[in-house]
C-alpha positions in Angstrom: 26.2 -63.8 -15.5 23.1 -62.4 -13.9 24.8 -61.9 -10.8 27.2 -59.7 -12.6 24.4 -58.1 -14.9 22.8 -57.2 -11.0 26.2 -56.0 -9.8 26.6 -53.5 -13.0 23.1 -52.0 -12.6 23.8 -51.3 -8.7 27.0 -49.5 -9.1 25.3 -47.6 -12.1 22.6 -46.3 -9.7 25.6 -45.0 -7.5 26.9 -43.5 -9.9 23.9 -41.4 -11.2 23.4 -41.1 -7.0 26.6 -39.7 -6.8 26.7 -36.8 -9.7 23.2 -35.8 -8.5 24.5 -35.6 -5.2 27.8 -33.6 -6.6 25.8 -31.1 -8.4 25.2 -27.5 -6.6 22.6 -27.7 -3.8 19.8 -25.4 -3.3 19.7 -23.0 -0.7 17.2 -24.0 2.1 15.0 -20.8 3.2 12.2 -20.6 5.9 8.7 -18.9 5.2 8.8 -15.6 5.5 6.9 -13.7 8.9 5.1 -10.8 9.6 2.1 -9.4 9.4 0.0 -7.8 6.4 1.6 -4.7 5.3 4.1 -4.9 8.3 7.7 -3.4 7.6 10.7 -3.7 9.3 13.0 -1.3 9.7 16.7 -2.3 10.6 18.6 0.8 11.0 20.7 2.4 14.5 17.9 4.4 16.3 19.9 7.1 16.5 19.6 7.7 12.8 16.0 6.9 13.1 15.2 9.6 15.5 17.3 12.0 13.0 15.6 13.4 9.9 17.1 10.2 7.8 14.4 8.4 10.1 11.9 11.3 9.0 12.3 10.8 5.6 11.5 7.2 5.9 8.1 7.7 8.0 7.5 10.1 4.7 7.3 7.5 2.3 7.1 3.9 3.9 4.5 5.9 6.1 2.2 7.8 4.4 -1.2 7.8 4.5 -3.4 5.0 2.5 -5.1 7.4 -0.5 -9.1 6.9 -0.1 -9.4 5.9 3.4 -11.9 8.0 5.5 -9.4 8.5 8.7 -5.8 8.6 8.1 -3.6 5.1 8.2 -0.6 4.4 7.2 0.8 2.7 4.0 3.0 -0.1 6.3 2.9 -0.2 10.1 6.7 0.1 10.7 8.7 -2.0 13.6 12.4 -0.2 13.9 15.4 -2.4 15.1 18.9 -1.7 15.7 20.9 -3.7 13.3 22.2 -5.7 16.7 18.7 -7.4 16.8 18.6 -8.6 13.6 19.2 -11.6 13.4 17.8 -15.2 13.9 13.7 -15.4 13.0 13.9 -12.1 13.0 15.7 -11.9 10.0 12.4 -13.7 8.0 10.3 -10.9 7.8 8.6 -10.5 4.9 9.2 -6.9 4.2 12.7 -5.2 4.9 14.6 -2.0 4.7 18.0 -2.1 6.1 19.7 1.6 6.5 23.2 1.8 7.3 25.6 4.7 7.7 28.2 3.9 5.3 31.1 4.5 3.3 29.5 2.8 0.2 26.6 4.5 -1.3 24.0 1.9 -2.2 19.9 1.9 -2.8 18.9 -1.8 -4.1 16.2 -5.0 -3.5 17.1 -7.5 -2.7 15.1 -11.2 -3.3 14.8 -14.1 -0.9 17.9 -12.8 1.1 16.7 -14.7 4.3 13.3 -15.6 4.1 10.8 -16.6 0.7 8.6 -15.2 -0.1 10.9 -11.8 1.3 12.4 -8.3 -0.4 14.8 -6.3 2.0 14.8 -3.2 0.4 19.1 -2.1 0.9 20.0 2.0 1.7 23.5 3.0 2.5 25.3 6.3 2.6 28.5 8.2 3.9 26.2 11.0 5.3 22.9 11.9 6.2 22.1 13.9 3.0 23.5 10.7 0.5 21.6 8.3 2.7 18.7 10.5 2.2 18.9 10.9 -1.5 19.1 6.9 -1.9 15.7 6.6 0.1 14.1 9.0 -2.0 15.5 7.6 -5.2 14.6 3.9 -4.3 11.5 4.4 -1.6 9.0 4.6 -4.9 10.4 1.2 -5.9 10.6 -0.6 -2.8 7.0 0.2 -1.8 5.7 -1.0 -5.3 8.0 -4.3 -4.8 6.7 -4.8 -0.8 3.1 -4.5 -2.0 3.3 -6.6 -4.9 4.5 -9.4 -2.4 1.9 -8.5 0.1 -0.8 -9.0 -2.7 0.6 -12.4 -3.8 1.0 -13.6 -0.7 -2.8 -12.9 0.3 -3.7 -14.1 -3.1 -1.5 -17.4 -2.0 -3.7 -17.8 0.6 -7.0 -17.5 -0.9 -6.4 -20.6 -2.4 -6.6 -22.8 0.2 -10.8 -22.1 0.4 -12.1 -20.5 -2.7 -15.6 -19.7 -2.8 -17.1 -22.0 -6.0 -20.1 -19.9 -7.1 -20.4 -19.7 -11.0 -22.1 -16.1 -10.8 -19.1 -14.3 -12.1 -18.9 -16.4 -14.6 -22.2 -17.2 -15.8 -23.1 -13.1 -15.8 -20.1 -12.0 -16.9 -17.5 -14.7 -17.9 -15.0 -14.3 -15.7 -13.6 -15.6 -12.8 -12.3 -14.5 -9.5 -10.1 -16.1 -7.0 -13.1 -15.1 -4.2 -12.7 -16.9 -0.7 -14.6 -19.2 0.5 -16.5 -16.9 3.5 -17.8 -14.4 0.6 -21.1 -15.4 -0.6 -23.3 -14.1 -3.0 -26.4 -11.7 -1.7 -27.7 -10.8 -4.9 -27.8 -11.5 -8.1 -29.7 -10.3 -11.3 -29.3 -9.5 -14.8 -25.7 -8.6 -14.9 -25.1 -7.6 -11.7 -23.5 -9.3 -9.0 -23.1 -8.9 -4.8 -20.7 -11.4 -3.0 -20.2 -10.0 1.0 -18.9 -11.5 4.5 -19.3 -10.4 7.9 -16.6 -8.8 9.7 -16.4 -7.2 13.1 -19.5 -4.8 13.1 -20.0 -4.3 9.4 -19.3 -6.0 6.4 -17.0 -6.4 3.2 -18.2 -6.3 -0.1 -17.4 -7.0 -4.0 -19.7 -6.2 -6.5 -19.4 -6.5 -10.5 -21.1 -4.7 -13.2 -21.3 -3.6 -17.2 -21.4 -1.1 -18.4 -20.9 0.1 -22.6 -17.8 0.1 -24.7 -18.1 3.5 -25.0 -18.9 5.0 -21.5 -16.2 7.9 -20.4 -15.3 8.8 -23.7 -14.6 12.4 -22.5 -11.4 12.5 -20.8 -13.0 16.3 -19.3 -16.1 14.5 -17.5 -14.0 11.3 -16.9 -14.5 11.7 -12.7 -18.0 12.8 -13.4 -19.0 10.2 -14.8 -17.8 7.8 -12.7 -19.7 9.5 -9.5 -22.6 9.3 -12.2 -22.3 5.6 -12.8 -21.2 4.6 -9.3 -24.4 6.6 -8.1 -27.1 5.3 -10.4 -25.8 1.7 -10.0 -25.9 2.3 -6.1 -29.6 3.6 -6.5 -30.6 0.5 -8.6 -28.8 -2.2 -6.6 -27.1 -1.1 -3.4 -29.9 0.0 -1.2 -29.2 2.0 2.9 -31.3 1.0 5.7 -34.4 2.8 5.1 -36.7 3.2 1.9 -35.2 5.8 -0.5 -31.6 5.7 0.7 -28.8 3.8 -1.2 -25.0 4.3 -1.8 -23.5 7.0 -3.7 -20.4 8.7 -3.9 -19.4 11.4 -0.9 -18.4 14.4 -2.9 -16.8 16.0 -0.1 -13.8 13.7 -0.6 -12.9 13.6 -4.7 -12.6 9.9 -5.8 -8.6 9.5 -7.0 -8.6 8.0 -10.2 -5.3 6.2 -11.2 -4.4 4.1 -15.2 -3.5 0.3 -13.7 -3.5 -2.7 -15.6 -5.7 -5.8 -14.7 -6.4 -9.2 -15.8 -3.9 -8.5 -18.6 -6.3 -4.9 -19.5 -6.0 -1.4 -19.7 -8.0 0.0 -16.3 -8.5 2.7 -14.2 -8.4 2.6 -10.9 -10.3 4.9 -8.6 -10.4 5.0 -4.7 -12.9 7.3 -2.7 -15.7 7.1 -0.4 -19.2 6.0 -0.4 -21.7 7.2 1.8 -26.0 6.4 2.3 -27.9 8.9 0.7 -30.1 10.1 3.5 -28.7 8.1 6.5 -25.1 8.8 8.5 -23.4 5.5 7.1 -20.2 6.1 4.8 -16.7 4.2 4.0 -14.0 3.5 1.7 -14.0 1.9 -2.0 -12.1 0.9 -4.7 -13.0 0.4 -8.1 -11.6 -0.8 -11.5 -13.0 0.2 -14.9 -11.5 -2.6 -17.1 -11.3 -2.1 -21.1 -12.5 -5.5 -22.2 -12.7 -4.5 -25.7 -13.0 -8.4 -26.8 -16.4 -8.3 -25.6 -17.1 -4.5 -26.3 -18.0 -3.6 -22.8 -16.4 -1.9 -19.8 -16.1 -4.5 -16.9 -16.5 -2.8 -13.2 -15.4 -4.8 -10.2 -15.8 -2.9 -7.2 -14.7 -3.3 -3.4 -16.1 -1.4 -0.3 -16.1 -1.8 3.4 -18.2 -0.7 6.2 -16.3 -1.4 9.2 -17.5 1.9 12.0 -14.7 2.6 14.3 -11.7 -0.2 12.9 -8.9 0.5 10.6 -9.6 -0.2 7.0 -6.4 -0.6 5.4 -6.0 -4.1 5.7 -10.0 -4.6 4.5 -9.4 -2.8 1.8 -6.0 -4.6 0.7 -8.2 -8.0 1.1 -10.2 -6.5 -1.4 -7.9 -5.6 -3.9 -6.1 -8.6 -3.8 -8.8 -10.3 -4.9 -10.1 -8.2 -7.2 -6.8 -8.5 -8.7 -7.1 -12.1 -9.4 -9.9 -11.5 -11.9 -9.1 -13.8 -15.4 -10.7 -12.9 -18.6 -9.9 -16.3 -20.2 -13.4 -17.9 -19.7 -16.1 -18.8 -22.4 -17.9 -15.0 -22.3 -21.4 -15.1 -20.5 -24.2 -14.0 -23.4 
């Protein structure tokens, strides 16, 4: 009787085996390649050397806002469709152009590679293909740097810096990796930096009141003011009397975002040393945190003479990104 009880139980576990093994099968899919805000371009080169080609350096390739010398949004590799194919197929970001009879403009998830978007254009002729890209290129940029910002946020996670700073100033919290550190620190202020190549990258984080930039007319001067005084209090040049301010030869851009689950404006410009020839990009967000009646600033900026910024300044907002409200508020 217990050999039979035995026998019953092992075919039951075949069984159950056996439907789980019936049931549909997921997909396997490599890790996605490329580099940070990379894009490949898988289109005939003869239509990219034609003004369909043109129109794509237009968008995919315009220059980053805020940046001191112009860069572009992706660095772009074009292949002829012929190529693609193999690893080649797992880059990250994609957009595939193809003269067709069909006239398509989609995205495309997870099509070879996770995480991975392959932005689709087709078109009979040049001027439908062209109206596609101009009708989707908005969307597929949003959708390739909201994958470049995870992915970087992904990554921060396997060293995160542990300082409670953020959270005993302010309480929040940032995913911060692990080679920032904090430089200074005082009565609700905040200065976590590393050392790059030549210069440095930097995240600072401020308050200031609930109801600072109440006039929409001043709204940019204000900010110069508040970036200014905050730069004279805390962010000091090389030499006595010089400290960071805004460069108003280049006007900040100043954009409505959403952050940590808030109402924010963003605003991009450039910083320069009041009395000495240093100067380089920033980016700042001015959160609404009306739980805690205040205006939250988190603010990234580079000094990096002589090298591309881009990619800097993309760490920067990645992380600035990650910035969670839902911690027991600092007194």
């Amino acid at each position: 009787m217990k050999k039979f009880g035995t026998l019953c139980s092992a075919i039951l576990v075949m069984v159950l085996w056996s439907c789980k093994d019936s049931g549909p099968k997921q997909r396997f899919l490599p890790p996605s390649t490329g580099g940070v805000n990379s894009l490949m371009v898988v289109m005939d080169t003869e239509l990219w050397q034609s003004d369909v080609g043109d129109n794509i350096r237009e968008h995919f390739a315009a220059q980053v806002l805020g940046l001191p010398q112009p860069e572009p949004i992706f660095t772009i590799v074009q292949v002829p469709p012929k190529v693609f194919k193999g690893t080649t197929t797992y880059s990250r970001s994609v957009l595939y152009v193809e003269q067709d009879s069909s006239s398509l403009a989609h995205i495309k998830t997870d099509a070879y590679s996770k995480p991975q978007k392959v932005a689709v254009v087709t078109g009979q002729t040049h001027e439908v293909l062209n109206r596609n890209l101009d009708s989707l290129a908005p969307k597929a940029i949003e959708a390739f740097k909201q994958m470049e910002i995870a992915e970087a946020q992904k990554r921060f996670e396997r060293s995160l810096n542990k300082d409670k700073a953020l959270e005993e100033e302010f309480g929040i919290s940032m995913k911060v990796p692990s080679l920032y550190k904090v430089g200074k620190r005082d009565n609700k202020f905040v200065w976590m930096d590393i050392q790059i190549p030549k210069g440095t990258m930097n995240i600072i984080a401020y308050e200031m009141p609930e109801n600072s930039f109440s006039n929409d007319s001043t709204f940019v001067e204000d900010i110069v003011k508040m970036r200014d005084s905050i730069g004279k209090k805390y962010v000091p040049g090389p030499y006595e009397n010089t400290y960071m301010k805004t460069e108003m030869a280049f006007a900040p851009y100043v954009f409505p975002t959403e952050i940590g689950g808030k109402k924010a404006a963003e605003v991009r410009g450039i910083w320069d040393i009041q009395g000495y020839p240093m100067a380089g990009p920033f980016l700042t967000y001015i959160i609404n945190d009306e739980e805690h009646n205040r205006k939250m600033v988190l603010e990234g900026f580079t000094f990096a003479p002589s090298a591309e910024k881009r990619d800097y300044m993309f760490e920067l907002e990645a992380i600035l990104r990650t910035v969670d409200f839902n911690t027991t508020a600092a007194d």
